[in-house]
TORSELUM-710793 format. One record per residue: x, y, z of N, C-alpha, C in turn; residue number from 1; residue in three letters. Coordinates in steps of 0.001 Angstrom, whole numbers, plus 500000, padded with zeros to 6 digits. Atoms other than C-alpha are relative to their C-alpha. Example, Ala and Ser with C-alpha at 12.3 -4.5 7.8 and 13.67 -1.06 7.14 Angstrom:
BEGIN
<neast=500890 nnorth=498810 nup=500000 caeast=512300 canorth=495500 caup=507800 ceast=500900 cnorth=501200 cup=500000 nr=1 rest=ALA> $
<neast=499180 nnorth=498810 nup=499940 caeast=513670 canorth=498940 caup=507140 ceast=499230 cnorth=501090 cup=500730 nr=2 rest=SER> $
***
This chain:
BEGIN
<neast=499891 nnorth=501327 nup=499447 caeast=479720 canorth=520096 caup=498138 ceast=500975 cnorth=500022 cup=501180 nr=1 rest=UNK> $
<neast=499631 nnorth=500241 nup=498466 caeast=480950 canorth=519546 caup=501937 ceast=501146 cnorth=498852 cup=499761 nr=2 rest=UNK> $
<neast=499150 nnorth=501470 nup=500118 caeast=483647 canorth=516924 caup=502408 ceast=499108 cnorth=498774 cup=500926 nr=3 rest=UNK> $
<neast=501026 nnorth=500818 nup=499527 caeast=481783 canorth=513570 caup=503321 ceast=500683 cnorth=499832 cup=502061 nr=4 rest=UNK> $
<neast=499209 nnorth=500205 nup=498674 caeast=484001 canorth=513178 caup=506791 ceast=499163 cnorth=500894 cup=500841 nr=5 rest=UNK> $
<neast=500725 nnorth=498868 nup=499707 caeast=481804 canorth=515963 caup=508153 ceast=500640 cnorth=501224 cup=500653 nr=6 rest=UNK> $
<neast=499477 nnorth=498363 nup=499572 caeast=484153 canorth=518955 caup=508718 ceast=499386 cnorth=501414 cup=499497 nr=7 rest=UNK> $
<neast=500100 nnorth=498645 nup=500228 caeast=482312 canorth=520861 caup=506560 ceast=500835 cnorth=501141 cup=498996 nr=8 rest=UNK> $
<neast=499118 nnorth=499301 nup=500638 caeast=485277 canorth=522266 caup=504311 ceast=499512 cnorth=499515 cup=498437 nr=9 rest=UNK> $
<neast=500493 nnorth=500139 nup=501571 caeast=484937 canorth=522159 caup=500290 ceast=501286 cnorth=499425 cup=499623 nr=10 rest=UNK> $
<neast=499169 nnorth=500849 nup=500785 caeast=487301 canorth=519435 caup=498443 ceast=500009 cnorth=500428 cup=498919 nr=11 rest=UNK> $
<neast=499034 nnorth=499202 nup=501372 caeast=489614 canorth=520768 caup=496042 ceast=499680 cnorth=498697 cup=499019 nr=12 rest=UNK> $
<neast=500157 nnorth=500570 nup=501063 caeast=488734 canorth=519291 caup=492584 ceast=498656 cnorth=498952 cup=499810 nr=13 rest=UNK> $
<neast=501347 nnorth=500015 nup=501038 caeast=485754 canorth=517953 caup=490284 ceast=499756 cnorth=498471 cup=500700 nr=14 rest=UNK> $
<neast=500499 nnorth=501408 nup=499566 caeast=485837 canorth=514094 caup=491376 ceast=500401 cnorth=499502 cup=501816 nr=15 rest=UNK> $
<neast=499533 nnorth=500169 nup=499087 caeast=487122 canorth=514240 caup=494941 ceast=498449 cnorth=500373 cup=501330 nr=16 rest=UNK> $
<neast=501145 nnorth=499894 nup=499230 caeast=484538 canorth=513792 caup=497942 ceast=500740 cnorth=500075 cup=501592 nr=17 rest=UNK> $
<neast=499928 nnorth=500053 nup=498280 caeast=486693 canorth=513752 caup=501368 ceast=501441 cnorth=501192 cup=499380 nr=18 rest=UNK> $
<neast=498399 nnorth=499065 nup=499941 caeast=490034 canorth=516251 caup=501793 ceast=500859 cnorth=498810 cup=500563 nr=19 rest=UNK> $
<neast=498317 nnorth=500594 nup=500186 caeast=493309 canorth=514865 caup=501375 ceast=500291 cnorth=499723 cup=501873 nr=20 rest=UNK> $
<neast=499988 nnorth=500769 nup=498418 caeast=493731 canorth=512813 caup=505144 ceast=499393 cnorth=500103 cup=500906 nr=21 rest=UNK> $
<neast=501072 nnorth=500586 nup=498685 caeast=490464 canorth=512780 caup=505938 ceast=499490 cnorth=498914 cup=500316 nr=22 rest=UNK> $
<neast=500372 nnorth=501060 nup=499368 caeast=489070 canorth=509750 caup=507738 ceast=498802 cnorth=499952 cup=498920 nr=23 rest=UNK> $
<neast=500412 nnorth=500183 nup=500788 caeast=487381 canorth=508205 caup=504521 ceast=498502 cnorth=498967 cup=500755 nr=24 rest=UNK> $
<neast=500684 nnorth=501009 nup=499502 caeast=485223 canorth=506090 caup=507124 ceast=498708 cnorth=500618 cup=500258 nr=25 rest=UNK> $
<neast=501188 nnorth=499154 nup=499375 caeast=481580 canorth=507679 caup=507661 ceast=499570 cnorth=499604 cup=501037 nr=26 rest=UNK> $
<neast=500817 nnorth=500939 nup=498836 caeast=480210 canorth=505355 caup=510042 ceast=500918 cnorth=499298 cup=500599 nr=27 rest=UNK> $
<neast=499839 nnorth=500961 nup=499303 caeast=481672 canorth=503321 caup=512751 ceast=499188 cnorth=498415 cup=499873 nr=28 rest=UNK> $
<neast=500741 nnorth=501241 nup=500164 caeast=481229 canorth=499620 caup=512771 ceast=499854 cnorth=499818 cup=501561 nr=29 rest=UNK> $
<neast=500697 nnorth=500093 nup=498965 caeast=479090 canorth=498577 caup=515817 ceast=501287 cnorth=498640 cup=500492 nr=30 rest=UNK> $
<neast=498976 nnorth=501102 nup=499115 caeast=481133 canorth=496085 caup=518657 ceast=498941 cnorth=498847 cup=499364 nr=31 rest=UNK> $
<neast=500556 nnorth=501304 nup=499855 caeast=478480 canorth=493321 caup=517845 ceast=500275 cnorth=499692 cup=498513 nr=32 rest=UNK> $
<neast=499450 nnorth=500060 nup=501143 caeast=479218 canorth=493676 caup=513857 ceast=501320 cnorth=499688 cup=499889 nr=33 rest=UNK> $
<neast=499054 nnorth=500447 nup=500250 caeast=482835 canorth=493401 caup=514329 ceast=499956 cnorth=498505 cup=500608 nr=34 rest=UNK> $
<neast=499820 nnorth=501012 nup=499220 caeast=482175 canorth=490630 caup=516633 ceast=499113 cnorth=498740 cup=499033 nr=35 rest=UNK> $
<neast=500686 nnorth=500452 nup=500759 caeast=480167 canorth=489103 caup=513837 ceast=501208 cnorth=499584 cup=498561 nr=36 rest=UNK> $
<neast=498681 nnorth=500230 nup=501007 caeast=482834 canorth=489535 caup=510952 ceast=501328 cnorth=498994 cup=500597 nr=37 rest=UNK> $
<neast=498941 nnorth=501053 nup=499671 caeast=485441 canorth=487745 caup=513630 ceast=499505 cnorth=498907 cup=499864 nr=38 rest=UNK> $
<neast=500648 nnorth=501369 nup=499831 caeast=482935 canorth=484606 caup=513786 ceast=500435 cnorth=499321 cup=498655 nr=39 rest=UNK> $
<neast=500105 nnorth=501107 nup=501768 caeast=482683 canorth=484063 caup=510139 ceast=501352 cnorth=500081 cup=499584 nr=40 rest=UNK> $
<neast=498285 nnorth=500422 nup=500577 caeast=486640 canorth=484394 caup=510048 ceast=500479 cnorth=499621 cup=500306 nr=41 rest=UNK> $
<neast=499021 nnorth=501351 nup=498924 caeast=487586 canorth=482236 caup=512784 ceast=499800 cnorth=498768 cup=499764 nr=42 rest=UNK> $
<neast=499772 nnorth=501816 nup=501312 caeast=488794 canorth=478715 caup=511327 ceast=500377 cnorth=499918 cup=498888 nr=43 rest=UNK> $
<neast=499126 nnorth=500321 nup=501357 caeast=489583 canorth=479820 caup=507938 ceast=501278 cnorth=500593 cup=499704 nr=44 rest=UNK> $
<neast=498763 nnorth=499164 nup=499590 caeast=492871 canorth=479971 caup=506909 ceast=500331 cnorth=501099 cup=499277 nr=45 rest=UNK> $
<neast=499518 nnorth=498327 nup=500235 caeast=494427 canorth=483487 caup=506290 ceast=501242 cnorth=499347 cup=499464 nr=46 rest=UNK> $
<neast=498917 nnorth=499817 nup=500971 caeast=497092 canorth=483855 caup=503409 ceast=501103 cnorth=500057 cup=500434 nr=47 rest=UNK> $
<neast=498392 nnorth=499637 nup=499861 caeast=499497 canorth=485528 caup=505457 ceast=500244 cnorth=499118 cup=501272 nr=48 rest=UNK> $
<neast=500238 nnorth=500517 nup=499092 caeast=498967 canorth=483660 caup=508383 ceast=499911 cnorth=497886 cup=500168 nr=49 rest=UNK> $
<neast=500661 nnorth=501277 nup=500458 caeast=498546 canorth=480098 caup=506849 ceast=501266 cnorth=498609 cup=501071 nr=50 rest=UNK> $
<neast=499213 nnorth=500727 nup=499726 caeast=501563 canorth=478461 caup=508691 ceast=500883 cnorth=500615 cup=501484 nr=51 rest=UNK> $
<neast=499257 nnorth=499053 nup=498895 caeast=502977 canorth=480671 caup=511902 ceast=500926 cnorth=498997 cup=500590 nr=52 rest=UNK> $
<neast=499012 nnorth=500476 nup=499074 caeast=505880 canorth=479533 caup=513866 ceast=500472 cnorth=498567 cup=499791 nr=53 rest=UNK> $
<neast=499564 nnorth=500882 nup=500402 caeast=506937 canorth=476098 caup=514224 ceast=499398 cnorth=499020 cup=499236 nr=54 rest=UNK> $
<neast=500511 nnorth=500749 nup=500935 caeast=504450 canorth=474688 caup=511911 ceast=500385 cnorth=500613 cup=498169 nr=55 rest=UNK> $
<neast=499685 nnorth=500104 nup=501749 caeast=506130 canorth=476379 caup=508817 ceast=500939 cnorth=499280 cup=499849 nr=56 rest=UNK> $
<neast=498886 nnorth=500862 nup=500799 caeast=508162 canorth=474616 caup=506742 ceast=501489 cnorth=500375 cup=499776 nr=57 rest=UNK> $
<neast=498252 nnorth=499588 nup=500118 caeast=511288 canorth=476611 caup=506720 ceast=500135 cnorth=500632 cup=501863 nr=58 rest=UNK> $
<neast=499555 nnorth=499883 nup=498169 caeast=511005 canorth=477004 caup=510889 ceast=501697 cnorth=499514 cup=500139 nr=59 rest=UNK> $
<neast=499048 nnorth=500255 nup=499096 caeast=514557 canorth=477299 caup=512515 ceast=501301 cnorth=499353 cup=498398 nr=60 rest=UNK> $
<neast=498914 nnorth=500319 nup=501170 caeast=516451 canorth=477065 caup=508738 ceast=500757 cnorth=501120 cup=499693 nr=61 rest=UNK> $
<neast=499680 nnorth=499035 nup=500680 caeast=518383 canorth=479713 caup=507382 ceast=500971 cnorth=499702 cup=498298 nr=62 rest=UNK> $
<neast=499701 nnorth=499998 nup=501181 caeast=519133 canorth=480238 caup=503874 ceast=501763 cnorth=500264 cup=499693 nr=63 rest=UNK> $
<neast=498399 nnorth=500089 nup=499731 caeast=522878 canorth=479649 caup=502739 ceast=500529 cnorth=501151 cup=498978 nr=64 rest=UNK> $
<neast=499583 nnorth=498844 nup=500470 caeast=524938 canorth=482076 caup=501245 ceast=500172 cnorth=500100 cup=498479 nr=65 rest=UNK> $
<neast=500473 nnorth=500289 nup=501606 caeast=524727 canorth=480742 caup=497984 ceast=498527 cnorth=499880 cup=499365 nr=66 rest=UNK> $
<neast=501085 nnorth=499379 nup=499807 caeast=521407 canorth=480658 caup=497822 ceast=499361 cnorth=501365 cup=499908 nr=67 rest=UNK> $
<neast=500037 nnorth=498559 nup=499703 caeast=521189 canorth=484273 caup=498952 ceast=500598 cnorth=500861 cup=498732 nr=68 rest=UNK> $
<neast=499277 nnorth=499401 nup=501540 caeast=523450 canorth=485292 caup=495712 ceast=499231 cnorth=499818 cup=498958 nr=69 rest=UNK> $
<neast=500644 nnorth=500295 nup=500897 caeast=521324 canorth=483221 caup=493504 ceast=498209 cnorth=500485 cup=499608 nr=70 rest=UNK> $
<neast=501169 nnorth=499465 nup=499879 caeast=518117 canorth=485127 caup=494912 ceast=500119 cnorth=501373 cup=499400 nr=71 rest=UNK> $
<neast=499318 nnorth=498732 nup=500333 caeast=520075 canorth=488344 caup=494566 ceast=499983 cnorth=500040 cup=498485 nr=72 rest=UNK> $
<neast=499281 nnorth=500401 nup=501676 caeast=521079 canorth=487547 caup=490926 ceast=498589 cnorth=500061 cup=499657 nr=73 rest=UNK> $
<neast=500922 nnorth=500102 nup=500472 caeast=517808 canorth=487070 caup=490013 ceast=498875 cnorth=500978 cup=500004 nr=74 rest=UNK> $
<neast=500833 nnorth=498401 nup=500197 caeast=515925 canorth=490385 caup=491153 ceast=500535 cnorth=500974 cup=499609 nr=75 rest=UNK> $
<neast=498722 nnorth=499185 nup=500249 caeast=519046 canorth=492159 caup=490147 ceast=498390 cnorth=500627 cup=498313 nr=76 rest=UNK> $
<neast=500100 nnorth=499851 nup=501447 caeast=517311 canorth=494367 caup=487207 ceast=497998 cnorth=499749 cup=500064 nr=77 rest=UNK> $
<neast=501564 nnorth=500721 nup=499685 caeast=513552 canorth=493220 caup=488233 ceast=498822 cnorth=501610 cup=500021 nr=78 rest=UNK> $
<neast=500839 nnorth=498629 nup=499724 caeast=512075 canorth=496796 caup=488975 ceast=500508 cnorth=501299 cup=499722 nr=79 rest=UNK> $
<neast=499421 nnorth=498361 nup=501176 caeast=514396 canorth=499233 caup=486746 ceast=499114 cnorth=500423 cup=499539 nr=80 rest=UNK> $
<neast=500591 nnorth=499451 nup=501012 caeast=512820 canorth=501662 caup=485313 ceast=498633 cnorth=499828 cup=499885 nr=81 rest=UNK> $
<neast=501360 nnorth=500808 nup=500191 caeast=509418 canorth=501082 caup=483657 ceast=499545 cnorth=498634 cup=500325 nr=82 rest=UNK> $
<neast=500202 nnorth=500603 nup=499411 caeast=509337 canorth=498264 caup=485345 ceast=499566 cnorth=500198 cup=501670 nr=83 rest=UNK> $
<neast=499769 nnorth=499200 nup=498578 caeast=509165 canorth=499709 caup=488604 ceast=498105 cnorth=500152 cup=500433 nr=84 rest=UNK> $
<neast=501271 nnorth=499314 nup=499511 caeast=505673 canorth=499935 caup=490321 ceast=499575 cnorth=501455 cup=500228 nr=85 rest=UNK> $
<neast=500084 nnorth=498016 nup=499794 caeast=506312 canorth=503556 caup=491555 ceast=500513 cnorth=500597 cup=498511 nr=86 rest=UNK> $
<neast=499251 nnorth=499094 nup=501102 caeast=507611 canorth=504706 caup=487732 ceast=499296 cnorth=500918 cup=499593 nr=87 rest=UNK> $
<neast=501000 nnorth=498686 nup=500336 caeast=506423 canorth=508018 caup=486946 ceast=500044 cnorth=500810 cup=498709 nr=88 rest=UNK> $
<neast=499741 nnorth=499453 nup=501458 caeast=507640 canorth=508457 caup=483792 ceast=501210 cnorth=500585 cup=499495 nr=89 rest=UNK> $
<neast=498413 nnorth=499262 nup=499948 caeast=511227 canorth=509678 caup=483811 ceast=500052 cnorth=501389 cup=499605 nr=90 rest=UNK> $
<neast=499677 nnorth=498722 nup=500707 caeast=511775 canorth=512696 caup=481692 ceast=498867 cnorth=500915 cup=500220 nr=91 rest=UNK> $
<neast=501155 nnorth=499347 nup=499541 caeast=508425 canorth=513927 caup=482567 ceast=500296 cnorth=500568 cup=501259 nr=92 rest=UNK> $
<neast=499452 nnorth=499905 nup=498795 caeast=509258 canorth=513703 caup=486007 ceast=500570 cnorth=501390 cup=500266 nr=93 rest=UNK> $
<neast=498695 nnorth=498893 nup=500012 caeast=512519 canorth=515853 caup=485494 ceast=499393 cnorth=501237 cup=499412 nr=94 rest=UNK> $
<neast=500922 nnorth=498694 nup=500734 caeast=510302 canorth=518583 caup=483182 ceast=499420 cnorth=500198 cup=501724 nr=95 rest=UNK> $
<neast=501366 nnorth=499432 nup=498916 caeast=507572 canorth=518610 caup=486475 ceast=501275 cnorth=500653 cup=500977 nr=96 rest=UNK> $
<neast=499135 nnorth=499868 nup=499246 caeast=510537 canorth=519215 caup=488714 ceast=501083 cnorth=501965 cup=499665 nr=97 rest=UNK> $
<neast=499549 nnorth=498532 nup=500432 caeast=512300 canorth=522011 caup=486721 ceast=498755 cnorth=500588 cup=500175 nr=98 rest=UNK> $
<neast=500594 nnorth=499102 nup=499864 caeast=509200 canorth=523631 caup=486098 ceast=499247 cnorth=500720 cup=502013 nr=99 rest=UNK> $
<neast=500272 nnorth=499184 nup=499037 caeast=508350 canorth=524155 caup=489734 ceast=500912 cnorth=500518 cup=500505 nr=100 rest=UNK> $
<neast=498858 nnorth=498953 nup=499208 caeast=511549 canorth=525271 caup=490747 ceast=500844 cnorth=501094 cup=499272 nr=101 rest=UNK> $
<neast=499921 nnorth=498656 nup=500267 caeast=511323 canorth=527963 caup=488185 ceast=499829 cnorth=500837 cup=500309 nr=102 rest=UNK> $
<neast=500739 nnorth=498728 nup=499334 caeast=510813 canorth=531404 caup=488892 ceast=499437 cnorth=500875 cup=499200 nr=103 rest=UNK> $
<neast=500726 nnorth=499548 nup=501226 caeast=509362 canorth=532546 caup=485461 ceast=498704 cnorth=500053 cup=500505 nr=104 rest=UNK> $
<neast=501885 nnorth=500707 nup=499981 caeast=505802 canorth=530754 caup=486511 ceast=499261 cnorth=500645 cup=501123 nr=105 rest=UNK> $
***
């Protein structure tokens, strides 16, 4: 099996179809297709976008310093540990770590 990107090289392992930072994209999208996807997205509103500049609601405020403590205080402790999005398992971790920087293996 070829990697789908079309270089031509063979992808390391059983479920993997492109090499590790290849351009996962096969096809180009045509100028009149993107220009098609902007139509049907111009006018609605966007999530991150829903309020820009002086129409948000906290325009030209800044948050007070108490405030700022009481935000603090409150993520304090929020993403320790197994909590943590990136957590990899701790002690595991530390095992994967020794073992490659053995020289037994």
């Amino acid at each position: 099996m070829e990697c789908k990107c079309g270089c031509k090289q063979k992808p390391i392992g059983k479920f993997s179809s492109f090499l590790r930072g290849h351009n996962t994209r096969i096809r180009e999208i045509s100028e009149e297709t993107k220009k098609k996807i902007g139509d049907a997205q111009r006018g609605k509103p966007q999530p991150w976008n829903s309020r820009p500049g002086r129409k948000n609601v906290f325009w030209g405020k800044k948050h007070s310093e108490e405030s700022k403590r009481k935000m603090s205080e409150t993520k304090k402790g929020m993403y320790m540990g197994s909590k943590n999005p990136n957590w990899k398992g701790g002690l595991e971790l530390i095992l994967n770590l020794i073992h490659l920087n053995s020289t037994k293996y």
